[in-house]
C-alpha positions as CSV (number, residue, x, y, z in Angstrom):
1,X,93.6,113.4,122.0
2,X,97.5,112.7,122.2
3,X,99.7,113.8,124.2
4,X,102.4,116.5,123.6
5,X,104.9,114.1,122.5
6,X,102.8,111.9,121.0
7,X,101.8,111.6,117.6
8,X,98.4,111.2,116.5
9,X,98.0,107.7,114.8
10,X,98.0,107.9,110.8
11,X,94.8,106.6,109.7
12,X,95.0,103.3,107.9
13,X,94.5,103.2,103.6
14,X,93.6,100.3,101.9
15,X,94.2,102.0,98.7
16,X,98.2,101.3,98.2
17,X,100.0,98.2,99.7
18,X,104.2,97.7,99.6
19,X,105.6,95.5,97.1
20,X,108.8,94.2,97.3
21,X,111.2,95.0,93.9
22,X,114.9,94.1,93.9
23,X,117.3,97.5,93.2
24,X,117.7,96.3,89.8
25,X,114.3,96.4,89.2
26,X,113.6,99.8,91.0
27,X,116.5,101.0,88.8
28,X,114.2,100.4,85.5
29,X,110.8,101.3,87.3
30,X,112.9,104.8,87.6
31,X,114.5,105.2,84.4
32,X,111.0,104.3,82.9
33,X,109.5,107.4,85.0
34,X,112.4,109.7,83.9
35,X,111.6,109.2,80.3
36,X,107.6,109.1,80.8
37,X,107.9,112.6,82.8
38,X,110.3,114.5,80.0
39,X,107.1,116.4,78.7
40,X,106.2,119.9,78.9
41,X,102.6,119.5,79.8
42,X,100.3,117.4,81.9
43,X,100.5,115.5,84.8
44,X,103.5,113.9,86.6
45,X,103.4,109.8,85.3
46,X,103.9,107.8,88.8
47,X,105.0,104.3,89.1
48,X,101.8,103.0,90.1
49,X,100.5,103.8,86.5
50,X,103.6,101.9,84.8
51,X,103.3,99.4,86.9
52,X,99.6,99.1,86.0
53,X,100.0,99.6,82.2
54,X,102.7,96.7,82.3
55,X,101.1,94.3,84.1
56,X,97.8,94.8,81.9
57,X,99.9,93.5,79.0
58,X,101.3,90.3,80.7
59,X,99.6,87.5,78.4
60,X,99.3,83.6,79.3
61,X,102.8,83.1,77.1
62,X,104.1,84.8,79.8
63,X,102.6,83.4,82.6
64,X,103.7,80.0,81.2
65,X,107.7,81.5,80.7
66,X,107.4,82.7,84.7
67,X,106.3,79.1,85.7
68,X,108.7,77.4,83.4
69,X,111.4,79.6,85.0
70,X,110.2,78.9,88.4
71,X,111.2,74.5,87.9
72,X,114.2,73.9,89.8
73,X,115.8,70.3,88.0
74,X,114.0,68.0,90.5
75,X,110.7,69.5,89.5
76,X,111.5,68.7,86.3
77,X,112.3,65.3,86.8
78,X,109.6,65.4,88.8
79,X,107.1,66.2,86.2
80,X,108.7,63.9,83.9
81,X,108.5,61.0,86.3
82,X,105.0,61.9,86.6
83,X,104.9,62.0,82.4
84,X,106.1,58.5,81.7
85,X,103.7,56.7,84.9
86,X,100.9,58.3,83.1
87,X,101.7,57.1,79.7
88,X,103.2,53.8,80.5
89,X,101.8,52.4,84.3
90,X,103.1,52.9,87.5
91,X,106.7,52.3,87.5
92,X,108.9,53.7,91.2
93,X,111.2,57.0,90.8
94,X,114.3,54.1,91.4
95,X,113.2,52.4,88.2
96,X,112.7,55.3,86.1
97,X,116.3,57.0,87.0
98,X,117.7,54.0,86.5
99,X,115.8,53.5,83.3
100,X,116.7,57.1,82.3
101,X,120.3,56.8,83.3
102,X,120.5,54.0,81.2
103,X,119.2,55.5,77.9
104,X,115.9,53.5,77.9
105,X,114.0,56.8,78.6
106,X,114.9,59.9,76.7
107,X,115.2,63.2,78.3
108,X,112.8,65.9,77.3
């Protein structure tokens, strides 16, 4: 039992978790509930259901946007480095710059 200052411990639920959202994003989560919640009956819309409706309609096109997005430049050289080995032998990243600086090698 706690004391008289102390408060008894919150039990512990493993049905929410935080996520992280930049303002700008918790600025559309919240304009998204405003709208949703303008209704005269029902239930109040939370942002757990929006959240949930939106991510069920994320395809693979998307997926592949998000990961494209995610390539700094030297990933990108990076994969095609990787690219042209695999389609014409092992060649060193020097050679291939160079071979790419030099016009021998397009850019794609």
């Amino acid at each position: 039992m706690p004391k008289e200052n102390e408060q008894a411990p919150h039990p512990k639920s493993d049905s929410y978790s935080p996520v992280r959202i930049s303002p700008a994003t918790r600025s559309i989560l919240d304009q998204l509930l405003e709208r949703a919640n303008q209704k005269e009956l029902g239930k109040r819309i939370k942002s757990e259901e929006i959240v949930a409706l939106s991510l069920s309609l994320v395809n693979d096109q998307h997926i592949a946007r998000l990961q494209e997005q995610s390539l700094s430049n030297a990933d990108r050289l990076e994969l095609q480095f990787r690219k042209y080995a695999k389609e014409n032998g092992a060649i060193s990243r020097d050679e291939f710059i160079g071979k790419l600086l030099v016009g021998e090698i397009k850019s794609s």
